[in-house]
ChimeraX commands (.cxc) that place a marker at each C-alpha (Angstrom):
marker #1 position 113.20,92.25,57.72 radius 0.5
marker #1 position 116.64,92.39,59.81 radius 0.5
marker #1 position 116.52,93.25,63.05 radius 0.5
marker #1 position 119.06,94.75,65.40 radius 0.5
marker #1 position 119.82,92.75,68.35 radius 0.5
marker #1 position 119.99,89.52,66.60 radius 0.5
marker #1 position 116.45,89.86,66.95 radius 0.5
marker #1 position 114.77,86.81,64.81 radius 0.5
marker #1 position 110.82,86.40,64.49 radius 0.5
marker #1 position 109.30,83.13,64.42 radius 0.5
marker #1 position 105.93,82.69,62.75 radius 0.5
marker #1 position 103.91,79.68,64.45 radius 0.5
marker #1 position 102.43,77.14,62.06 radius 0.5
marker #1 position 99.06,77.40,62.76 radius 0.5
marker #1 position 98.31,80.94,63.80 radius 0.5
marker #1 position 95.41,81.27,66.26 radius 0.5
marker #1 position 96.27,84.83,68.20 radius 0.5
marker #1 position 96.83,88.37,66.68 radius 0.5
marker #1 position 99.24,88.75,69.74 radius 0.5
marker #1 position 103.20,88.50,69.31 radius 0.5
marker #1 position 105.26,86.53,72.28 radius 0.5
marker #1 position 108.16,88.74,72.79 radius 0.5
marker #1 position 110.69,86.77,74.71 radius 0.5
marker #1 position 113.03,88.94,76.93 radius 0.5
marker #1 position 116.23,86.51,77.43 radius 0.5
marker #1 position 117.53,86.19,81.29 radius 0.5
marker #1 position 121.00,87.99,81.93 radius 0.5
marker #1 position 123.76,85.62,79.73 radius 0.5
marker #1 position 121.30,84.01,77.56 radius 0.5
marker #1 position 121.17,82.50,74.46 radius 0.5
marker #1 position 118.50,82.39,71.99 radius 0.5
marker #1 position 118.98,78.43,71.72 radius 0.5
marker #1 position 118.31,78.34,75.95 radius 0.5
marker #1 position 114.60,79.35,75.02 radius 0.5
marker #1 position 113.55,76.87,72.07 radius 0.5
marker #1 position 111.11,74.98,74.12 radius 0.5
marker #1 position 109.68,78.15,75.25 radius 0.5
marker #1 position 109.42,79.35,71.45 radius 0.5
marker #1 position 107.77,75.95,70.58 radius 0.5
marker #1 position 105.26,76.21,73.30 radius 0.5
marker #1 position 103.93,79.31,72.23 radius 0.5
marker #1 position 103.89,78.36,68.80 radius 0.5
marker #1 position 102.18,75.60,69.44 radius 0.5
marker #1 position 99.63,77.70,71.10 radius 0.5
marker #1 position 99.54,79.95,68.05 radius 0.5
marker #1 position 100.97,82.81,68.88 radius 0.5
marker #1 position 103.83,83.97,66.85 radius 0.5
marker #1 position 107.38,84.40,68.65 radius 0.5
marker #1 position 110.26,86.91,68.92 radius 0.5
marker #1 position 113.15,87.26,70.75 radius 0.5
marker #1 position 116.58,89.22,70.28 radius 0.5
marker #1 position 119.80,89.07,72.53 radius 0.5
marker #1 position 120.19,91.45,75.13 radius 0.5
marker #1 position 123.07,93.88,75.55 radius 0.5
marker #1 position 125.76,92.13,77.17 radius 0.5
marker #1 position 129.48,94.60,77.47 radius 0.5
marker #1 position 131.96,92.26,76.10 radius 0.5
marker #1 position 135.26,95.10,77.63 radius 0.5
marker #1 position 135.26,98.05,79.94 radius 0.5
marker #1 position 135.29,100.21,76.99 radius 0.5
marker #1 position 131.19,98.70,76.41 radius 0.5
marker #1 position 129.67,100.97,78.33 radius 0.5
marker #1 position 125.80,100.33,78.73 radius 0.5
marker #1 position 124.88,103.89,78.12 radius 0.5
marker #1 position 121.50,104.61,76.49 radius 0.5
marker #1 position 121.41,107.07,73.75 radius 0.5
marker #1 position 119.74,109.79,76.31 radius 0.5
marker #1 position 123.17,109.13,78.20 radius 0.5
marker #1 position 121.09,106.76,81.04 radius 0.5
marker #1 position 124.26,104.55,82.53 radius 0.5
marker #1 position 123.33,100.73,83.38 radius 0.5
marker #1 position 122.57,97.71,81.81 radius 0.5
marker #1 position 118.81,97.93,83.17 radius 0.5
marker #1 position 117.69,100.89,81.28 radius 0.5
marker #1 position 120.03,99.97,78.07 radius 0.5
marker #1 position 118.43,96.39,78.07 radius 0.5
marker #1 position 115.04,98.90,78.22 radius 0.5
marker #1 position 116.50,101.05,75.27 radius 0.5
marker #1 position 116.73,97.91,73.20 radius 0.5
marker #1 position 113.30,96.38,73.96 radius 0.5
marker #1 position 111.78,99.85,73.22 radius 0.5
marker #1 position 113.29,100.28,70.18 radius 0.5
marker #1 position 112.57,96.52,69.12 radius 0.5
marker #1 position 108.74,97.13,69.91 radius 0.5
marker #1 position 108.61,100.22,67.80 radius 0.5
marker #1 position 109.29,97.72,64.66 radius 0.5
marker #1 position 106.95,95.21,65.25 radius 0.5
marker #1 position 103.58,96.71,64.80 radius 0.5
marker #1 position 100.82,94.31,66.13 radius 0.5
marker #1 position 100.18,93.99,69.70 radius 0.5
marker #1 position 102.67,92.27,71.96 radius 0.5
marker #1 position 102.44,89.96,75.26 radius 0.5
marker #1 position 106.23,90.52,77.00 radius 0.5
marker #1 position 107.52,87.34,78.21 radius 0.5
marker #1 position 110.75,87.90,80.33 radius 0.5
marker #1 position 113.03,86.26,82.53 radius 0.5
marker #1 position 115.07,87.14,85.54 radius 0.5
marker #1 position 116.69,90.48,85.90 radius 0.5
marker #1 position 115.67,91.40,82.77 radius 0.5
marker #1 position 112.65,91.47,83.84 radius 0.5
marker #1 position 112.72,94.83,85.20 radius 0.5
marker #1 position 114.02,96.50,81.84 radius 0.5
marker #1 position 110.99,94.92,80.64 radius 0.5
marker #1 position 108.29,96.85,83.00 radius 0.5
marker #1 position 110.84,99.92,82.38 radius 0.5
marker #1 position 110.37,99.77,78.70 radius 0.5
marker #1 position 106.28,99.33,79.01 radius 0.5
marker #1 position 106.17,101.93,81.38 radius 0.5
marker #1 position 107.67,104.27,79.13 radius 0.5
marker #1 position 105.62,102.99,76.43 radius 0.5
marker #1 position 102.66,103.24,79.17 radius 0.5
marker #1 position 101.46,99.60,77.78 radius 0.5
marker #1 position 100.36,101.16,73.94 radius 0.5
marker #1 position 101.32,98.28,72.69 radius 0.5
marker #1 position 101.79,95.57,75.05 radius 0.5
marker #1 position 98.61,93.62,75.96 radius 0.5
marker #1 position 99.85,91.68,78.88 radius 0.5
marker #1 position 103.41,90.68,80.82 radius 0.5
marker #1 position 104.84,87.11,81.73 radius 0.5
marker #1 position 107.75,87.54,84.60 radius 0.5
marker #1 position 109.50,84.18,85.16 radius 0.5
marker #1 position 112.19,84.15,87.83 radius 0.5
marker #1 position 111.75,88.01,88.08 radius 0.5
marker #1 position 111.34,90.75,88.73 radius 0.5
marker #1 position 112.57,91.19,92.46 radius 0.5
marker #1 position 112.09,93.18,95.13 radius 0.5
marker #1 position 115.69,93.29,96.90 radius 0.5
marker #1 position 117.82,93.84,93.95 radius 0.5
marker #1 position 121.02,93.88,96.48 radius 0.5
marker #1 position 120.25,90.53,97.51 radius 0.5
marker #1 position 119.56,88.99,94.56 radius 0.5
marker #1 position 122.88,90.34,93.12 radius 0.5
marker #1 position 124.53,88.40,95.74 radius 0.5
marker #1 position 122.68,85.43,95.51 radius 0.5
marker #1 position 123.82,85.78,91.65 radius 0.5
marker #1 position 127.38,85.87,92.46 radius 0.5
marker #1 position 127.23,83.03,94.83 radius 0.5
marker #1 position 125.20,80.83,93.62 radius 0.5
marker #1 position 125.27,81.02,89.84 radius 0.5
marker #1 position 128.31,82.28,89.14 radius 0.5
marker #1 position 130.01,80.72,92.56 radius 0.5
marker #1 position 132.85,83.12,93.11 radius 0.5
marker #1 position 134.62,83.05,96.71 radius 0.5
marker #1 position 133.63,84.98,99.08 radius 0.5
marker #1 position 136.29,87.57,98.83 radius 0.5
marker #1 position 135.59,87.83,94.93 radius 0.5
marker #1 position 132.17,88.51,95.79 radius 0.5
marker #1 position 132.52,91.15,98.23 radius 0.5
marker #1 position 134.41,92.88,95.57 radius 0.5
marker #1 position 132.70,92.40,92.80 radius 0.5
marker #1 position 128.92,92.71,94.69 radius 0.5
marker #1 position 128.90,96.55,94.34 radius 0.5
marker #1 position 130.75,96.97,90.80 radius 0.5
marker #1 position 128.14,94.84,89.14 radius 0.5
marker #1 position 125.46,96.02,90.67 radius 0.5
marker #1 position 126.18,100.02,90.06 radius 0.5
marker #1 position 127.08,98.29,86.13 radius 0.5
marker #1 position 123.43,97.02,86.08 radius 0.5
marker #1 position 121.83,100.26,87.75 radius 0.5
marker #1 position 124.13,103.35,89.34 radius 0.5
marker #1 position 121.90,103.90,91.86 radius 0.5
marker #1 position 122.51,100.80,93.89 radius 0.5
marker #1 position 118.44,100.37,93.07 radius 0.5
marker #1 position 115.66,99.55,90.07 radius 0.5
marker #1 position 112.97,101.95,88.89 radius 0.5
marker #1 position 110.54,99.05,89.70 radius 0.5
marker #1 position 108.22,100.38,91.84 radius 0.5
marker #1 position 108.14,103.62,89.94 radius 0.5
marker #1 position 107.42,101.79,87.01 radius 0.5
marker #1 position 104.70,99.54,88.06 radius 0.5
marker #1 position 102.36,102.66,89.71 radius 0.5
marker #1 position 102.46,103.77,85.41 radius 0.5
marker #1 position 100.80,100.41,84.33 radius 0.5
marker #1 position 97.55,100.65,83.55 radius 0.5
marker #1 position 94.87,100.02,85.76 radius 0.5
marker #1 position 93.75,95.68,85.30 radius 0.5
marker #1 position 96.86,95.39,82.98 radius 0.5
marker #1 position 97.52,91.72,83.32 radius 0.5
marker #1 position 100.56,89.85,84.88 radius 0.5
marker #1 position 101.65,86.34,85.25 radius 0.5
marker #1 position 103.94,85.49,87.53 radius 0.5
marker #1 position 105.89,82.34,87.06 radius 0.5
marker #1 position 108.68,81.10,90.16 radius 0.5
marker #1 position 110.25,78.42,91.70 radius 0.5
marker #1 position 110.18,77.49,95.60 radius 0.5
marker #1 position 114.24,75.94,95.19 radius 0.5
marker #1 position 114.97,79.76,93.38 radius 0.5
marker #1 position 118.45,80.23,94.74 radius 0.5
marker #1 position 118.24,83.58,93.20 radius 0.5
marker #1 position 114.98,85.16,93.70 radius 0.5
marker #1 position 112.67,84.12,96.50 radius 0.5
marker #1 position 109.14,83.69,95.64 radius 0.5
marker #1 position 108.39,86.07,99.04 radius 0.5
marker #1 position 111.00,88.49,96.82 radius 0.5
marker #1 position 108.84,88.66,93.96 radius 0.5
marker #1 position 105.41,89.19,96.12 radius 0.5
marker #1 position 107.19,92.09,97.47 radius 0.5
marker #1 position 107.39,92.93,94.10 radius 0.5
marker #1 position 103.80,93.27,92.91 radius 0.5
marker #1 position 101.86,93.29,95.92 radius 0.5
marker #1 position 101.68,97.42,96.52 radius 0.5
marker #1 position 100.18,97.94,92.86 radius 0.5
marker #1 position 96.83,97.08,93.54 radius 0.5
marker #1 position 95.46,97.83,90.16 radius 0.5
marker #1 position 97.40,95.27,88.40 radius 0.5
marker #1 position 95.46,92.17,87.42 radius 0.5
marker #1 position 97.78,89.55,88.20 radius 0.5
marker #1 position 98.44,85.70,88.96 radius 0.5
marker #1 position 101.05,83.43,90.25 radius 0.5
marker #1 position 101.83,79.94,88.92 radius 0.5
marker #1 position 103.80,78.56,92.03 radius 0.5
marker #1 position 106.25,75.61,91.12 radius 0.5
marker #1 position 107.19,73.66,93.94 radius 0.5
marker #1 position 110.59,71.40,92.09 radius 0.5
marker #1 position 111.50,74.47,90.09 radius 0.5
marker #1 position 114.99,76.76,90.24 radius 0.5
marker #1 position 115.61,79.71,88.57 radius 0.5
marker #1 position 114.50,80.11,85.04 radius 0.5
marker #1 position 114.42,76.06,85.41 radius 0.5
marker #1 position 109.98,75.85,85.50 radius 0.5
marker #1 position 109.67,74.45,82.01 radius 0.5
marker #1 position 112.82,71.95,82.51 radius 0.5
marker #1 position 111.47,70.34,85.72 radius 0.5
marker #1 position 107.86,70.99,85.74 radius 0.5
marker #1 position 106.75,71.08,82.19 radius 0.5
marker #1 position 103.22,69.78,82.77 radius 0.5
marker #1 position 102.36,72.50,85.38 radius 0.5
marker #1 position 104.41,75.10,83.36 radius 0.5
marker #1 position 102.59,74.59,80.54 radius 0.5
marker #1 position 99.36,74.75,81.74 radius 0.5
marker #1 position 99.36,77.48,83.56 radius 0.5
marker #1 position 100.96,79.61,80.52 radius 0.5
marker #1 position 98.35,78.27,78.22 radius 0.5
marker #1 position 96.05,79.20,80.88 radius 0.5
marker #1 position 96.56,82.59,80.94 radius 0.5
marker #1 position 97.91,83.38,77.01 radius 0.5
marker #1 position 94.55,82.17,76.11 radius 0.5
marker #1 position 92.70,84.55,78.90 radius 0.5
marker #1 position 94.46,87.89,77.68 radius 0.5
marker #1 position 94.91,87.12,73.58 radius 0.5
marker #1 position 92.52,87.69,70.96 radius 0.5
marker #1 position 91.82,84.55,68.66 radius 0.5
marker #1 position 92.16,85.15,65.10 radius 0.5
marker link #1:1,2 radius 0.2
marker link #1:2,3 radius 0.2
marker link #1:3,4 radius 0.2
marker link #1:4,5 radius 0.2
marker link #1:5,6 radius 0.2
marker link #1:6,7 radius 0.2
marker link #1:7,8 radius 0.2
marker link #1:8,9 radius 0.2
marker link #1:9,10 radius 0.2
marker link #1:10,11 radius 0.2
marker link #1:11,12 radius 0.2
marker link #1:12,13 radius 0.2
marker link #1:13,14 radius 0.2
marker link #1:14,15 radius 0.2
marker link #1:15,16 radius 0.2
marker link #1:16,17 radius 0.2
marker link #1:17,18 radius 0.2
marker link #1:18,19 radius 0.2
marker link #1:19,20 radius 0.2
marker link #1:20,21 radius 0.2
marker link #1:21,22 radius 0.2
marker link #1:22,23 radius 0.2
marker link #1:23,24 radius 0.2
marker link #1:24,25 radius 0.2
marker link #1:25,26 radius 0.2
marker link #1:26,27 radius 0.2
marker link #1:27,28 radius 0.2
marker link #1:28,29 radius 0.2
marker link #1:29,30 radius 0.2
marker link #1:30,31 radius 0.2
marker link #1:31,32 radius 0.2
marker link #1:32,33 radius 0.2
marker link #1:33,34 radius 0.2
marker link #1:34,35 radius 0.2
marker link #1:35,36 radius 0.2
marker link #1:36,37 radius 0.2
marker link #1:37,38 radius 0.2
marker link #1:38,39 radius 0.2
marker link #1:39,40 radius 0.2
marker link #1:40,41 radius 0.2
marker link #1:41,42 radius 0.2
marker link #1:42,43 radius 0.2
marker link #1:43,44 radius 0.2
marker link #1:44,45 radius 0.2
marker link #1:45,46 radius 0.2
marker link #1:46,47 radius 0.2
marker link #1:47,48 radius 0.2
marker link #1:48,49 radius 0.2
marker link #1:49,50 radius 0.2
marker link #1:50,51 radius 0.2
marker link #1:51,52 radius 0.2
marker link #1:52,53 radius 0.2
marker link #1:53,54 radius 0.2
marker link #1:54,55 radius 0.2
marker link #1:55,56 radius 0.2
marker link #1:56,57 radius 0.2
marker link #1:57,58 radius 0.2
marker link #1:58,59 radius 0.2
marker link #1:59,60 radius 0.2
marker link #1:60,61 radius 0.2
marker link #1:61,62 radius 0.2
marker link #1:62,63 radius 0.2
marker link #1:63,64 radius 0.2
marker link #1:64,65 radius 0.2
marker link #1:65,66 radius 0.2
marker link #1:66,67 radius 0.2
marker link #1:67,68 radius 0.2
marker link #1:68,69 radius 0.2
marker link #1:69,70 radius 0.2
marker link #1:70,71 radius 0.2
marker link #1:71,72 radius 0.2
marker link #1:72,73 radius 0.2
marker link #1:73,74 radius 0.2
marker link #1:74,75 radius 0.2
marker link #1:75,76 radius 0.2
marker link #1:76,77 radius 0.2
marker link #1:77,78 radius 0.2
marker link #1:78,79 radius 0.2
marker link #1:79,80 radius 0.2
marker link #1:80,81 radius 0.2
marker link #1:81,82 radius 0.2
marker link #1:82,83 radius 0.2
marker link #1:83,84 radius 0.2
marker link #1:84,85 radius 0.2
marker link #1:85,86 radius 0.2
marker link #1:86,87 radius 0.2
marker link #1:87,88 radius 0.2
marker link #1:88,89 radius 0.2
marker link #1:89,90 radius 0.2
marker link #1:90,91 radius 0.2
marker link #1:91,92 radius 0.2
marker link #1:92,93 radius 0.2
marker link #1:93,94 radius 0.2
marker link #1:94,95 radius 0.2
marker link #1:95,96 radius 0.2
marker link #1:96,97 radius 0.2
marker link #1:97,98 radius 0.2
marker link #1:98,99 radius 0.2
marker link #1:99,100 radius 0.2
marker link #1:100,101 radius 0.2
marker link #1:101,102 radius 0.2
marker link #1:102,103 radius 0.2
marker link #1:103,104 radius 0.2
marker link #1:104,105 radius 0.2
marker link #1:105,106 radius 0.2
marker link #1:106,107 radius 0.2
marker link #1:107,108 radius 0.2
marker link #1:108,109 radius 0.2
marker link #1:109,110 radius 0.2
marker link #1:110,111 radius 0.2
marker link #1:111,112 radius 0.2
marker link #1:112,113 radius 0.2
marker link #1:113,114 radius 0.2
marker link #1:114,115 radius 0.2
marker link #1:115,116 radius 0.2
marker link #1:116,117 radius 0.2
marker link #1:117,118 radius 0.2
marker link #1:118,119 radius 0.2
marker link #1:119,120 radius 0.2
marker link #1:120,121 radius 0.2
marker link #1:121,122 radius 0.2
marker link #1:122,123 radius 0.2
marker link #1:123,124 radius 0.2
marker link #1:124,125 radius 0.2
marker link #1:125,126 radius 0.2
marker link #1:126,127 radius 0.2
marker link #1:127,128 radius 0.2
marker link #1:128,129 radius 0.2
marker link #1:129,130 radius 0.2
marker link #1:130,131 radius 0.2
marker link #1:131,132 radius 0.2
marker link #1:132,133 radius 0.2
marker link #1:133,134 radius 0.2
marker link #1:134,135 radius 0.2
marker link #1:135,136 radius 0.2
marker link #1:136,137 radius 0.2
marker link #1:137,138 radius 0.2
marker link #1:138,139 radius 0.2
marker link #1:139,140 radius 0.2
marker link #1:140,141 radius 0.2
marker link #1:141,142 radius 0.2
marker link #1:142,143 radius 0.2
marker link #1:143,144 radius 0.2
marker link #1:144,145 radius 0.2
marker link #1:145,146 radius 0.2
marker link #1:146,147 radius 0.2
marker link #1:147,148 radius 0.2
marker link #1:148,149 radius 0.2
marker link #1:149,150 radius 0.2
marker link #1:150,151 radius 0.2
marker link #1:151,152 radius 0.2
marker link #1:152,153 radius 0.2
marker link #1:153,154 radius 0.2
marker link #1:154,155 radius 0.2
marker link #1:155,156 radius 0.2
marker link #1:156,157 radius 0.2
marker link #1:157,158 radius 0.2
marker link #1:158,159 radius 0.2
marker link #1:159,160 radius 0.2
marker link #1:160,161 radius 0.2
marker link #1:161,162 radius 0.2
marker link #1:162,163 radius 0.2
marker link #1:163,164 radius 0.2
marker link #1:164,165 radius 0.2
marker link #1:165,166 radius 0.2
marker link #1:166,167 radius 0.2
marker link #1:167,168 radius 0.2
marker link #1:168,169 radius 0.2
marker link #1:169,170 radius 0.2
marker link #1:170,171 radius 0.2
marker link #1:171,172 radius 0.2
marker link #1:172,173 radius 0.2
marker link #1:173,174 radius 0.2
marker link #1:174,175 radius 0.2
marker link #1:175,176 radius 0.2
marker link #1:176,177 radius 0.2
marker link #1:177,178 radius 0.2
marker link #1:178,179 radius 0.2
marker link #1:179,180 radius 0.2
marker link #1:180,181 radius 0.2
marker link #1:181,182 radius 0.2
marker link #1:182,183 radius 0.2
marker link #1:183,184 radius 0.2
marker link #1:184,185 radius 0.2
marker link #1:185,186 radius 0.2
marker link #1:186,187 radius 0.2
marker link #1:187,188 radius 0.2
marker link #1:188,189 radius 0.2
marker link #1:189,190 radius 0.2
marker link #1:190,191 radius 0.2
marker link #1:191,192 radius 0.2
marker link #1:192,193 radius 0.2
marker link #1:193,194 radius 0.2
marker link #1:194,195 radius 0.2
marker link #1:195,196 radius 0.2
marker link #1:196,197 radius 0.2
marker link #1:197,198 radius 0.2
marker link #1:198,199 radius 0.2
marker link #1:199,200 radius 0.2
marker link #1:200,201 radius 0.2
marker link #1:201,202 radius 0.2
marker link #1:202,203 radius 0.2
marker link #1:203,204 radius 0.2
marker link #1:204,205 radius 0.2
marker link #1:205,206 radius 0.2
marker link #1:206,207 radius 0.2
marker link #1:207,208 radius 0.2
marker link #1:208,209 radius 0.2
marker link #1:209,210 radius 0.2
marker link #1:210,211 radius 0.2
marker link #1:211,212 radius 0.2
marker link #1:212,213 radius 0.2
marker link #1:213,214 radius 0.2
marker link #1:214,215 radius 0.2
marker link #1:215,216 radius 0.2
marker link #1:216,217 radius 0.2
marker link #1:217,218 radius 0.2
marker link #1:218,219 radius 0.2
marker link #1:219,220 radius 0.2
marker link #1:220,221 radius 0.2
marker link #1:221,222 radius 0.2
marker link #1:222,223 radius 0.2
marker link #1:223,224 radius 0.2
marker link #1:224,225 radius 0.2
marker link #1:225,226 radius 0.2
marker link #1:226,227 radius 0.2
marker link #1:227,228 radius 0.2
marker link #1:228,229 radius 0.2
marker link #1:229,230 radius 0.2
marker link #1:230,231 radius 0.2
marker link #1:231,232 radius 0.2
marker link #1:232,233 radius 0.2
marker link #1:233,234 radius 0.2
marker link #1:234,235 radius 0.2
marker link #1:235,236 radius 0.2
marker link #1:236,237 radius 0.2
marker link #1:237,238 radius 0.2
marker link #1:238,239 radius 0.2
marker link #1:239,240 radius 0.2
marker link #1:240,241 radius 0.2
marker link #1:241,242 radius 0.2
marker link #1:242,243 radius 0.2
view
């Protein structure tokens, strides 16, 4: 089957889990960036999937959702909605960064049918202002001046309203729905304290932190592979079913 998105499916060898790994890329990702995270699930036995996000290539590309929502968040959302609806077994979301947060939006609309369990790595955040900044600086390393400028633009391109649905979207998860959540003490982009502030007001969440000390921004699996591992294996095995 083709899917839209790029989306490409990637059966694991030895198939232990009815549960699909749907990977959610970070904000200018590439498929390739996540190999070692496909081959560590599918050496768990999960099957994989990922797809590339929407990324507007002019200013004619608007990211506008086909219920006429403007920003990237809730078109990145569109697409993983739409992506789910073609895959029929149950999923666990893995995603990454920013992304992140189209990720809870799309289960929350979805109100978790189909989604047994979430996996936030770098993500989501708490002060989306701030993180956009840290972005600019940091990542993309524009000068002060260019960031200034561009701060507001790209954040009102990712959501109009200067602000993400996340809280909103996290008091619709059901109650014990499980969460792991995966960052990195040197995060330039997203403070650990960040993405507390994130999940600490839903109490009826189920969910866990894997803490690594060495690790940047989307970088856990790079510089702390044994403790990254682990601690996914850890809890993919808690929340799939075995075959």
């Amino acid at each position: 089957m083709k899917f839209p998105g790029q989306g490409e499916l990637f059966p694991s060898p030895n198939k232990k889990y009815q549960e699909l790994v749907f990977f959610v890329l970070f904000y200018n990702g590439t498929k390739k960036k996540l190999n070692k995270h496909i081959e560590l699930v599918n050496d768990l036995g999960f099957d994989a999937f990922i797809f590339q996000i929407h990324n507007p290539t002019s200013l004619f590309d608007l990211p506008v959702t086909a219920n006429l929502s403007f920003g990237l968040q809730h078109r990145i959302a569109e697409q993983i909605e739409n992506l789910l609806n073609l895959l029929p077994q149950q999923k666990i979301i893995y995603a990454f960064s920013g992304p992140s947060h189209s990720a809870i939006e799309a289960i929350a609309r979805r109100q978790a049918s189909d989604v047994k369990a979430l996996v936030c790595d770098s993500g989501p955040t708490n002060e989306f202002l701030k993180s956009m900044y840290n972005l600019l600086e940091h990542e993309y390393q524009f000068s002060l001046p260019r960031r200034l400028i561009q701060w507001p633009l790209i954040s009102m391109m990712w959501n109009p309203t200067l602000q993400t649905t996340l809280h909103e979207d996290l008091k619709k998860f059901p109650k014990n729905f499980k969460v792991l959540s995966i960052r990195g003490w040197k995060d330039k982009l997203v403070s650990a304290s960040d993405i507390d502030a994130a999940f600490e007001p839903h109490s009826q969440l189920d969910w866990q932190k894997l803490s690594l000390p060495q690790a940047s921004h989307v970088q856990g699996l790079k510089t702390s592979p044994n403790e990254y591992r682990h601690g996914v294996e850890k809890f993919l095995k808690e929340v799939a079913t075995p075959i």
